[in-house]
C-alpha positions as CSV (number, residue, x, y, z in Angstrom):
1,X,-10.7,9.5,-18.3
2,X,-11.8,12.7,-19.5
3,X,-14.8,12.8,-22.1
4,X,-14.2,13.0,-25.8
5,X,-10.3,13.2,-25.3
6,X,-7.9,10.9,-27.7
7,X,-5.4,9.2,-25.8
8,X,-2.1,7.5,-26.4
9,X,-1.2,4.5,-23.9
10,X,2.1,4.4,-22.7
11,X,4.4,1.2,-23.8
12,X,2.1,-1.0,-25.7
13,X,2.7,-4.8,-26.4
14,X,5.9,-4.0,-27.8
15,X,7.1,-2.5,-24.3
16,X,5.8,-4.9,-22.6
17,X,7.8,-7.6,-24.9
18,X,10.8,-5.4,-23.9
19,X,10.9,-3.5,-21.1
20,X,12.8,-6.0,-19.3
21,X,15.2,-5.5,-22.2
22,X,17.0,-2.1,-21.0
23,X,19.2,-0.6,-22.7
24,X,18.9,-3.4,-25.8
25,X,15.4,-2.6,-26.5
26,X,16.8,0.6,-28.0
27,X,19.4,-0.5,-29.7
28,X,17.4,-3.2,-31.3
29,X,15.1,-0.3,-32.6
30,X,17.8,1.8,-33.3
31,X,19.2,-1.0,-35.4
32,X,15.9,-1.9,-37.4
33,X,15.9,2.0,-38.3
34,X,19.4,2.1,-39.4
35,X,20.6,4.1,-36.0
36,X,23.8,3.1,-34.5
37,X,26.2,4.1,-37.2
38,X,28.8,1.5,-39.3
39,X,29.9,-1.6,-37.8
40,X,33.1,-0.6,-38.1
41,X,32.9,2.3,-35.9
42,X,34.2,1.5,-32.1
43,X,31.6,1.5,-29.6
44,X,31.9,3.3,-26.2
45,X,31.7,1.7,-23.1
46,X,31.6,2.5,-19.6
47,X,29.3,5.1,-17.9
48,X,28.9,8.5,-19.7
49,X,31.3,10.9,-18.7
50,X,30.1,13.9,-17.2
51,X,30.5,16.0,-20.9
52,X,28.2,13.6,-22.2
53,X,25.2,13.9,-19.6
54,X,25.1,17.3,-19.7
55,X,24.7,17.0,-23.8
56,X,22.4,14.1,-23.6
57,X,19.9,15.4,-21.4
58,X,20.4,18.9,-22.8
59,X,19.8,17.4,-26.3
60,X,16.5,15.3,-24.8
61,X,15.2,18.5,-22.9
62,X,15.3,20.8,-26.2
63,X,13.4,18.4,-28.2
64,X,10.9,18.0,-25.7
65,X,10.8,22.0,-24.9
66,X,10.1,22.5,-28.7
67,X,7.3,19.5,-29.0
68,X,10.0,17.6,-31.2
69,X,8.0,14.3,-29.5
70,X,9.5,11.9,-31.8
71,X,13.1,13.6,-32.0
72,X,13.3,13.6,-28.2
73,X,12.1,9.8,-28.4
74,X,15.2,8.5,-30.3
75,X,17.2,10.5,-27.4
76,X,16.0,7.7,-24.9
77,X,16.9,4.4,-24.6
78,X,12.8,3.3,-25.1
79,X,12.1,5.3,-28.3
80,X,8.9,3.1,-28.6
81,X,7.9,3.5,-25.5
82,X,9.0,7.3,-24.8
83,X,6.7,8.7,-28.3
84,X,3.5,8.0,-27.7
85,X,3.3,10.0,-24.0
86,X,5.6,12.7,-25.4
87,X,3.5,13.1,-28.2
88,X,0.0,13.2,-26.0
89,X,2.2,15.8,-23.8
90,X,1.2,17.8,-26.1
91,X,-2.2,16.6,-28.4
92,X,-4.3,15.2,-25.5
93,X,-2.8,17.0,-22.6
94,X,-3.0,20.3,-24.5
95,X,0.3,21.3,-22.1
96,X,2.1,24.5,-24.1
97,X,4.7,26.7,-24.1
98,X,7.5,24.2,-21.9
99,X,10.7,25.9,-20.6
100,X,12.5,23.7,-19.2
101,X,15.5,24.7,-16.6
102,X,17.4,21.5,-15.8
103,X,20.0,22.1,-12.5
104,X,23.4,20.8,-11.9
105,X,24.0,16.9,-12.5
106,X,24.2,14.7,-9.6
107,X,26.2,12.1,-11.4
108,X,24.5,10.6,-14.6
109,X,21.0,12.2,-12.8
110,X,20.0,15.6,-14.2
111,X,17.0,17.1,-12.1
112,X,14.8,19.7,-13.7
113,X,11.9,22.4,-13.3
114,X,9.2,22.5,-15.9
115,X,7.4,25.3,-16.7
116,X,4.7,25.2,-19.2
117,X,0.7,26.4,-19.6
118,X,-2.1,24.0,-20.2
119,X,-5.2,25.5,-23.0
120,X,-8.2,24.3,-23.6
121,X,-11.5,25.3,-24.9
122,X,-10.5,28.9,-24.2
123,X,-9.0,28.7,-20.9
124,X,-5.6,28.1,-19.9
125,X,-3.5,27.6,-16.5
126,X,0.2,27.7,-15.9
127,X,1.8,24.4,-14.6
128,X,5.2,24.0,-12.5
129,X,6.4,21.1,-11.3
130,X,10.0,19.0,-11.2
131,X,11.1,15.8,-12.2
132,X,14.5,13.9,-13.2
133,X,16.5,11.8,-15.8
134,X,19.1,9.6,-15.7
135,X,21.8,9.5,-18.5
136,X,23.0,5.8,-19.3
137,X,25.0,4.1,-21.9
138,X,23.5,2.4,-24.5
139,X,24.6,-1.2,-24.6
140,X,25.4,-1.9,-28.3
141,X,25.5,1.4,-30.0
142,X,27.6,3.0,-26.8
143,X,25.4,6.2,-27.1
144,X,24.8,8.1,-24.2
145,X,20.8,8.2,-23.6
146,X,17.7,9.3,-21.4
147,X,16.7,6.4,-19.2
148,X,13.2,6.4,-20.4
149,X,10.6,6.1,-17.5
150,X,7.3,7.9,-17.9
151,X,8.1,9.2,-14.7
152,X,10.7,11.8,-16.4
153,X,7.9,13.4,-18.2
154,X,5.6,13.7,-14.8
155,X,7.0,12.3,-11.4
156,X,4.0,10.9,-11.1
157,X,3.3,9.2,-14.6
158,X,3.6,5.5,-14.3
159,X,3.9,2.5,-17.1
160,X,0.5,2.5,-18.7
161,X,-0.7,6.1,-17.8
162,X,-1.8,8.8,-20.1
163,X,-1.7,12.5,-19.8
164,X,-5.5,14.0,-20.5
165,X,-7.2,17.2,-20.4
166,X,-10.5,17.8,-20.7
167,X,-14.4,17.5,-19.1
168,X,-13.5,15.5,-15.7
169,X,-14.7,11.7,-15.7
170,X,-16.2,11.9,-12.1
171,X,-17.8,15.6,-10.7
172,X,-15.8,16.7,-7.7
173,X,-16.4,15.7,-4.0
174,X,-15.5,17.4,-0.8
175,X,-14.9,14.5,1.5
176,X,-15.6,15.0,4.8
177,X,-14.5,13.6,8.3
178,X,-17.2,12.4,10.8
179,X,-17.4,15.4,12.4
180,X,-17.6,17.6,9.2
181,X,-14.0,18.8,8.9
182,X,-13.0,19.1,5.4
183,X,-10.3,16.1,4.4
184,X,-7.7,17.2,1.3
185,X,-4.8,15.9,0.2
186,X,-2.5,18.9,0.8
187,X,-3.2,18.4,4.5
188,X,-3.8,14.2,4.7
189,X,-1.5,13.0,1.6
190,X,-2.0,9.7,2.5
191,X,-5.5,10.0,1.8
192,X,-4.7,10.8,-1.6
193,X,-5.3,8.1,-4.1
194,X,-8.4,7.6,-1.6
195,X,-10.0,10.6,-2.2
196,X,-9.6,10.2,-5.9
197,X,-11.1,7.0,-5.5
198,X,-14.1,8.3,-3.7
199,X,-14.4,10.9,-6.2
200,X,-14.2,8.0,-9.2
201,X,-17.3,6.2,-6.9
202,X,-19.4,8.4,-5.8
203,X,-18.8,11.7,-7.4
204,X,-22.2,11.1,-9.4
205,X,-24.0,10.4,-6.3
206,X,-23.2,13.1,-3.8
207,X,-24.7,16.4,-6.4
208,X,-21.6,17.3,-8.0
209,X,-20.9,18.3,-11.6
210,X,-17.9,17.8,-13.7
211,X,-14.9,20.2,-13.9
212,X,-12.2,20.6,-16.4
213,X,-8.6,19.1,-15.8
214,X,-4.9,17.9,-16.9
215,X,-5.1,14.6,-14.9
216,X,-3.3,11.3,-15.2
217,X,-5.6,8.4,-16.4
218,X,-4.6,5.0,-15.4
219,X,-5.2,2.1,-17.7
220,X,-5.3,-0.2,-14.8
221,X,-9.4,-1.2,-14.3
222,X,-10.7,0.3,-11.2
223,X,-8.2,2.7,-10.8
224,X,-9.0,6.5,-10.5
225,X,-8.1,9.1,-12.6
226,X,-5.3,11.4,-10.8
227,X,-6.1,14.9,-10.7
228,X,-2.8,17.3,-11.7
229,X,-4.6,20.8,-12.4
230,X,-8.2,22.3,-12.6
231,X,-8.9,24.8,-15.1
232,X,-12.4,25.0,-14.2
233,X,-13.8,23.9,-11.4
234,X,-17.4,22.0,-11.0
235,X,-19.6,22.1,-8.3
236,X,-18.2,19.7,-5.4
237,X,-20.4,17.3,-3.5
238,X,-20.1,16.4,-0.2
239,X,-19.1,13.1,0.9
240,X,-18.9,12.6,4.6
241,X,-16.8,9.6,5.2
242,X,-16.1,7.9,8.5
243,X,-12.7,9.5,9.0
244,X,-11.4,11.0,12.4
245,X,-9.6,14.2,11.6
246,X,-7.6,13.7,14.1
247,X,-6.9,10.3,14.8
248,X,-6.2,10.9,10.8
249,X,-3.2,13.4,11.4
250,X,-1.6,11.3,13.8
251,X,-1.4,8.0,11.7
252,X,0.2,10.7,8.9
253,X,2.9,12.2,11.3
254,X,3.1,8.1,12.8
255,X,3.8,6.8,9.6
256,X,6.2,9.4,7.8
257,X,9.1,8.0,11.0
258,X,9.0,4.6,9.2
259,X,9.8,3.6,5.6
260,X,7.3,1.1,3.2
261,X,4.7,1.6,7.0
262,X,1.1,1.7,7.2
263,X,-1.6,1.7,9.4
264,X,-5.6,1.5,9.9
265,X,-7.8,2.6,12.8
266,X,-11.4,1.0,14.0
267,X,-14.0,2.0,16.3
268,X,-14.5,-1.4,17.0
269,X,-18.1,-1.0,18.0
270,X,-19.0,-0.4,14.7
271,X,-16.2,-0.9,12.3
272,X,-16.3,2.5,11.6
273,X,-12.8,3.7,10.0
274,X,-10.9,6.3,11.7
275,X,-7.7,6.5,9.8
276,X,-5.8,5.0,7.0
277,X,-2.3,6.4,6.1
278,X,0.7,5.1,4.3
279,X,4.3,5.7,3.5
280,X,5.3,4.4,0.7
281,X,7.2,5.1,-2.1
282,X,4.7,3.7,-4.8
283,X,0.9,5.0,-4.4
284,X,-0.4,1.7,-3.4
285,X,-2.9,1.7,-0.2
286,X,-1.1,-1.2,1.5
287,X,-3.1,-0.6,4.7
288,X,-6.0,-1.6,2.8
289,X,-5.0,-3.5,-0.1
290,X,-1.8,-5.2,1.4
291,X,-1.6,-9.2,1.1
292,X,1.9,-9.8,3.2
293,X,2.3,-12.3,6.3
294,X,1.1,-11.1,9.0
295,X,3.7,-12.6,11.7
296,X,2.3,-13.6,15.4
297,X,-0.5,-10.9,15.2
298,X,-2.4,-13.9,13.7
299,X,-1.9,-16.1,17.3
300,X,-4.7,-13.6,18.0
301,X,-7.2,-16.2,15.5
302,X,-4.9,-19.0,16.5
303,X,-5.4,-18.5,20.0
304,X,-9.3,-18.3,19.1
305,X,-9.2,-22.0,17.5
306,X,-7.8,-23.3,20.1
307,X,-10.7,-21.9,22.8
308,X,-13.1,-22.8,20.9
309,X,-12.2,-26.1,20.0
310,X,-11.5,-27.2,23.8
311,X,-7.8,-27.9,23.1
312,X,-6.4,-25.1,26.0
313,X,-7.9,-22.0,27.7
314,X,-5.8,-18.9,28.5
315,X,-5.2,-20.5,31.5
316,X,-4.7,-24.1,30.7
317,X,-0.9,-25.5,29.3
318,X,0.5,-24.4,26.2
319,X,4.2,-25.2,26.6
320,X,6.8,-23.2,25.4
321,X,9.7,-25.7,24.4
322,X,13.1,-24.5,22.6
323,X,12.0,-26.4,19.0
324,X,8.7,-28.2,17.8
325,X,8.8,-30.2,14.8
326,X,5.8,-30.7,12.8
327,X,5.6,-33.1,9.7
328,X,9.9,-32.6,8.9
329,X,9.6,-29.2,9.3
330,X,11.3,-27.6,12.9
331,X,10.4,-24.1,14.3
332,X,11.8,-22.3,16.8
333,X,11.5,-18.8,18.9
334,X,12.9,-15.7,19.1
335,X,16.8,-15.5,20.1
336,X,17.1,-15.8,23.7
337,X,13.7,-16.8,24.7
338,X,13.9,-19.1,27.7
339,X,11.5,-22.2,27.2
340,X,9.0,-22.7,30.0
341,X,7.4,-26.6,30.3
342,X,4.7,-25.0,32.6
343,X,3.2,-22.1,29.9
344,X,-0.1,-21.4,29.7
345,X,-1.7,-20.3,26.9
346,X,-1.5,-16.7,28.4
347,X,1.8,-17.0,29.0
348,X,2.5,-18.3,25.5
349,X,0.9,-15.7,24.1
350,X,2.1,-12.7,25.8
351,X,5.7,-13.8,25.2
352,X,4.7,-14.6,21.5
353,X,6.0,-18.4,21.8
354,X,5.8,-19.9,18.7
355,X,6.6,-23.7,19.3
356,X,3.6,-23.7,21.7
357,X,1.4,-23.0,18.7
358,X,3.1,-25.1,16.8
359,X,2.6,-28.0,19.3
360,X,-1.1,-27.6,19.7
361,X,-2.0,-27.7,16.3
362,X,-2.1,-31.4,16.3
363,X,-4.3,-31.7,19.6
364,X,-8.0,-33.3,18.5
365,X,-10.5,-32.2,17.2
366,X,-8.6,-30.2,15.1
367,X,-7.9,-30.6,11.1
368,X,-6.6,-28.9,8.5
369,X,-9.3,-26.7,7.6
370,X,-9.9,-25.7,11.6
371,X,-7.5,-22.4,11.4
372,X,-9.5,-21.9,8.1
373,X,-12.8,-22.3,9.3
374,X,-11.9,-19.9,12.5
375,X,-11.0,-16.7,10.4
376,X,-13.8,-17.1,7.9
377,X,-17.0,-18.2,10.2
378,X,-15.6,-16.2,13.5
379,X,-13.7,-13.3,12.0
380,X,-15.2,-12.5,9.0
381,X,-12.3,-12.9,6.7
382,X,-11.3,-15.0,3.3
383,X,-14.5,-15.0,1.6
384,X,-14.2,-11.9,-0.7
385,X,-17.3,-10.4,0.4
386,X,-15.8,-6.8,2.2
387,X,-17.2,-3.6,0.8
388,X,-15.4,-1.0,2.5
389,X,-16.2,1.8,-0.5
390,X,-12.9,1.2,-2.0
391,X,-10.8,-1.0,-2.9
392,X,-9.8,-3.5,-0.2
393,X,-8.3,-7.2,0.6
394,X,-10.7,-9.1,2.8
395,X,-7.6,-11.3,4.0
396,X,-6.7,-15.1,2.8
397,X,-6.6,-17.9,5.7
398,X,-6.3,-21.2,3.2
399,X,-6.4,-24.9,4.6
400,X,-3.1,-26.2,3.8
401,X,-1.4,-29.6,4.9
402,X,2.7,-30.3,5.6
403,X,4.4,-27.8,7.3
404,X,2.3,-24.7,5.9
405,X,-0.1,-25.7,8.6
406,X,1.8,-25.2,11.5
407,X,3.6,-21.5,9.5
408,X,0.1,-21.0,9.0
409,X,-1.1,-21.0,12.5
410,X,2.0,-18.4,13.7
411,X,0.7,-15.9,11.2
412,X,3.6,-17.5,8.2
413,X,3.4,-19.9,5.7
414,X,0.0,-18.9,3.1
415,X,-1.6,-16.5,5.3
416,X,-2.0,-12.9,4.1
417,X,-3.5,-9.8,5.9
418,X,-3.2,-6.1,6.0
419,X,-3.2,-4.0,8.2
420,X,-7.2,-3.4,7.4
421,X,-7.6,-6.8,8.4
422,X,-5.7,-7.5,11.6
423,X,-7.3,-3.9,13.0
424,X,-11.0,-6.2,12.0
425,X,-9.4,-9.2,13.9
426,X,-8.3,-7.0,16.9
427,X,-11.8,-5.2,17.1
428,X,-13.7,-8.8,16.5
429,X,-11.5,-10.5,19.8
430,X,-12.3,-7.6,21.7
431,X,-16.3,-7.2,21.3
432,X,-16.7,-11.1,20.0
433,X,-18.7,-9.5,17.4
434,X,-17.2,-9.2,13.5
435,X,-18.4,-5.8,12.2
436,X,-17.3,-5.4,8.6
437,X,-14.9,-2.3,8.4
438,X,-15.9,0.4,6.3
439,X,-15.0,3.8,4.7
440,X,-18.1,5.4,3.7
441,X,-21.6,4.7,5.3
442,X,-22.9,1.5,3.2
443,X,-26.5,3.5,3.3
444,X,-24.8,5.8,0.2
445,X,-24.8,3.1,-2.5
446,X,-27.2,0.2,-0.6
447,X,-23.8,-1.6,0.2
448,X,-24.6,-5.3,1.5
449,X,-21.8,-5.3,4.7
450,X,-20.4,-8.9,5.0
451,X,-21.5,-10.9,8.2
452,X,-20.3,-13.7,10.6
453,X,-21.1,-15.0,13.5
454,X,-18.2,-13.5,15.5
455,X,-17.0,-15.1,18.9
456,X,-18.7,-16.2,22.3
457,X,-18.3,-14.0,25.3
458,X,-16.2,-16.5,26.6
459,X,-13.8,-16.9,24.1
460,X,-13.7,-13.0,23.4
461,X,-13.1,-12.1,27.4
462,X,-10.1,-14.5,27.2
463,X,-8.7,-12.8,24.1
464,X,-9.1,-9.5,25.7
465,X,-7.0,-10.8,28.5
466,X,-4.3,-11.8,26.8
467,X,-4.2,-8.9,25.0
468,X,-4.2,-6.7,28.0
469,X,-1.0,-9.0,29.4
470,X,0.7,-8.4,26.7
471,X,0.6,-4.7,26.5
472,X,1.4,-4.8,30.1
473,X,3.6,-7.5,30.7
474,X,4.7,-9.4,27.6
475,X,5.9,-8.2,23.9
476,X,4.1,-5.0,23.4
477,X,4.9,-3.9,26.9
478,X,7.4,-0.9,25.6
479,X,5.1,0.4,23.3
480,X,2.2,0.6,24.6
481,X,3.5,2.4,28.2
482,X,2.1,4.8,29.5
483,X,-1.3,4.8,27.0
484,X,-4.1,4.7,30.1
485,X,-7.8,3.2,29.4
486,X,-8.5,-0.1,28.5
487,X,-5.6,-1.2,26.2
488,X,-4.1,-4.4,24.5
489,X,-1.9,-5.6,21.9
490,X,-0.5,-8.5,19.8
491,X,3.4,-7.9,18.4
492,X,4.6,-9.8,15.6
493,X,7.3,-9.8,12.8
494,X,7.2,-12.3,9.6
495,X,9.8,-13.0,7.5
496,X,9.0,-12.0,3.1
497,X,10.6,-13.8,0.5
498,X,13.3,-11.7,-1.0
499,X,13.6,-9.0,1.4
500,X,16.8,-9.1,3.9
501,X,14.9,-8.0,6.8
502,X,11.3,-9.0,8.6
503,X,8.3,-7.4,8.5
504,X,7.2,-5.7,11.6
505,X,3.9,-6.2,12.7
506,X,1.8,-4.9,15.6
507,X,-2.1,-4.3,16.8
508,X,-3.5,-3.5,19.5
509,X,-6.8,-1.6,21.3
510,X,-7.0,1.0,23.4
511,X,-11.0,1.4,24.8
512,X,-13.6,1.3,21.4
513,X,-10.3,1.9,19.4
514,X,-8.3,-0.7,17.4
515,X,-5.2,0.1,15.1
516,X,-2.9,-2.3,13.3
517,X,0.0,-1.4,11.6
518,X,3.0,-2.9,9.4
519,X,6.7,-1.9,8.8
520,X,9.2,-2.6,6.3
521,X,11.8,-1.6,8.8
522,X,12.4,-4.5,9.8
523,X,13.0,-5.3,13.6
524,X,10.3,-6.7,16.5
525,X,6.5,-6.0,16.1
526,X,7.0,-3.9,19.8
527,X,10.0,-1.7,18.8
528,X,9.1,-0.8,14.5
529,X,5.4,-1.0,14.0
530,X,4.4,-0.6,17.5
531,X,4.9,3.0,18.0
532,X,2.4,3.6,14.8
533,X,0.5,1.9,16.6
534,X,0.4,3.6,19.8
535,X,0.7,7.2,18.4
536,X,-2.8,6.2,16.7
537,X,-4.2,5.4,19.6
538,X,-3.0,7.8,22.1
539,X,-4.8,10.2,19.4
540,X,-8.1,8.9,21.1
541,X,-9.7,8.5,17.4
């Protein structure tokens, strides 16, 4: 947050209490304030004719226009939690002279151009920008009101953010790829909420001093200040990251063809990142900070336990029957998957068999902590101990009994990864060697890189194998044609607890490059996720 600036936070306790509330949260304050008019009168019901959003948002956007902050507050349907941030539009934002042209409504939604100037200590710049309100009903007074979201002050303003200008909290960077070319956000918006992150880190420790700025502070801990204008710049520092320039514009143009996708790229010799993009409609970094199943990609560390515990090799039995039962629960395959009594583990794998998995869970020596045991000591993951040089999720593998066991071991049940992780897994199978990914070169801050003991040449070369099958001959076949060099991949697709359709899953390698990547979308790991996937690494990194 900027230095010296008085903030207001956005829906305090009281929001909180009632944001879940709606429309009745107003009307209980209108009500305690003596709003709402007699009891007699009739109320109004229904949504708000077309006459009535044009005067309600043209009623809302006048107050606002004129700084009336707590006049355009009892115009929303969250007076308590609309104030405050209308009233810091103006005191700590310092943002003057508002015009305000709203455009035709779309229904009960009004869209809108702002045009105003932010001042401060003597100099001032001009700010544009759009944004949108929704006229709705109010449920006992029958008014028609602004939907209040802070989002309608600044499409970007979120529940708990403040609007601040002033001396910037962090001095400017100028991140860098590997190779020196200059990473913004203009040109890599995925990279983003990254880059303000790396400016919130390491701003202090690259040479740069402190600008002034209208940004958006986030009360969440941890979480960067987001940069809206400059009015005077500092000096930047350079940060060179481990970014590919151009393996970073593919996983951009990769991701924007799928909804709610993401996806990560490795150089697997040294866990270097190469890309990280997401497309989203929030700002989260699910390709880093994403804790969803991760579907069969995790019979990749399934596979692994099995090696290395002497229950099957890649080419010793792993039968693929139509059902396996384990402790009440049944699982089954995909539609239309012919069983095969004679399946080895390569063939298992390749076709992405789940009741062979299933099955061999129960062989000897293995327990309930063995799948556990495999991801933390082999692939590096579970123990909270990543320090990429942002935020990140370092995975979760827990020992369960009862059926989560067996969901466990086909990448369901409690397991959680993103795509960060399963690009680590990928690049650990591959090299038997776990190198802890990273962002920005640990020798910055005297980052402490997490460790195991990674996989025996053995078990690693018959990974790599089945990998290569199945980007040849089994699930990821489609995707992966026509990528040459030494490639491999894993498909998978896992099914999320209210949400109609499956996650699609996929990672593979192509030569010292990894990528893993997950889809909303729905559909199979090979036909959603897969072509992220693939676009990455037919980039070359």
């Amino acid at each position: 947050m900027p230095k010296g600036v008085r903030v207001a936070v956005i829906g305090g306790v009281f929001a909180v209490m009632v944001g879940g509330a709606g429309y009745g949260a107003y009307n209980l304050v209108s009500a305690m304030n003596g709003g709402g008019g007699s009891g007699a009168a009739a109320v109004r019901t229904g949504p708000p004719s077309a006459a009535e959003v044009e005067q309600a948002s043209a009623k809302f956007l006048s107050a606002w226009e004129k700084g009336q902050a707590a006049q355009a507050a009892t115009l929303t349907n969250d007076q308590a939690g609309a104030e405050p941030l209308l009233t810091a539009y103006g005191q700590s934002a310092h943002i003057t002279d508002v015009r305000i042209t709203p455009g035709a409504a779309s229904g009960a939604t009004v869209r809108f151009t702002v045009k105003a100037t932010v001042s401060y200590q003597n100099t001032s710049k001009p700010l544009t920008y759009s944004s949108e309100l929704t006229v709705v009903r109010g449920r006992t007074t029958g008014r028609a009101l602004v939907d209040w979201n802070p989002s309608v002050l600044h499409p970007q303003l979120r529940t708990g953010d403040t609007l601040v200008t002033g001396e910037s909290a962090s001095p400017e960077i100028q991140a860098v790829d590997r190779d020196g070319a200059v990473l913004t956000k203009e040109k890599y918006p995925s990279l983003g909420v990254i880059l303000d992150t790396l400016r919130q880190r390491y701003g202090d420790k690259v040479g740069g001093t402190p600008g002034i700025e209208l940004s958006i502070h986030h009360q969440a801990q941890g979480v960067a200040d987001t940069s809206l204008l400059t009015l005077a710049k500092g000096r930047a520092g350079t940060l060179r990251t481990t970014i590919s320039a151009s393996a970073q514009a593919a996983a951009e143009k990769a991701v924007r063809k799928f909804a709610q996708s993401s996806v990560v790229a490795v150089k697997a010799s040294t866990g270097e990142v190469l890309a990280v993009a997401n497309n989203r409609k929030d700002q989260f970094n699910a390709a880093f900070e994403g804790e969803v199943a991760p579907g069969s990609t995790m019979k990749i560390i399934t596979a692994a336990m099995l090696i290395d515990n002497g229950v099957t090799s890649m080419n010793g039995p792993a039968p693929c029957p139509p059902s396996a039962t384990w402790q009440s629960q049944t699982f089954t395959n995909l539609k239309g998957m012919q069983p095969n009594e004679h399946a080895t583990l390569a063939d298992s794998f390749l076709r992405s068999c789940n009741t062979a998995f299933v099955k061999l869970i129960d062989e000897k020596p293995l327990t309930d902590a063995s799948l556990t045991q495999e991801a933390q000591e082999r692939f590096g993951l579970g123990q909270d101990d990543w320090k990429t040089g942002i935020v990140s999720f370092d995975g979760k593998v827990p020992t369960v009994s009862g059926p989560d066991r067996a969901a466990n071991a086909i990448g369901q049940g409690q397991v959680q990864m993103s795509p960060l992780n399963m690009a680590s897994v990928t690049a650990t199978a591959i090299t038997g060697a776990f190198r802890q990914p990273y962002l920005v070169p640990p020798k910055l801050d005297g980052r402490q890189l997490a460790t195991a003991k990674g996989l025996s040449a053995n078990t690693s070369a018959q990974l790599r194998q089945m990998m290569r099958l199945t980007a040849t001959q089994g699930t990821a076949a489609q995707a992966m044609a026509g990528l040459g060099g030494d490639v491999g991949a894993k498909t998978g697709s896992a099914e999320v607890d209210g949400q109609a359709v499956s996650n699609s899953w996929f990672t593979g390698f192509r030569d010292d490059v990894t990528a893993a990547a997950m889809t909303e979308e729905g559909g199979h790991g090979g036909t959603a996720a897969g072509p992220i996937v693939a676009a990455v690494l037919r980039s070359g990194g």
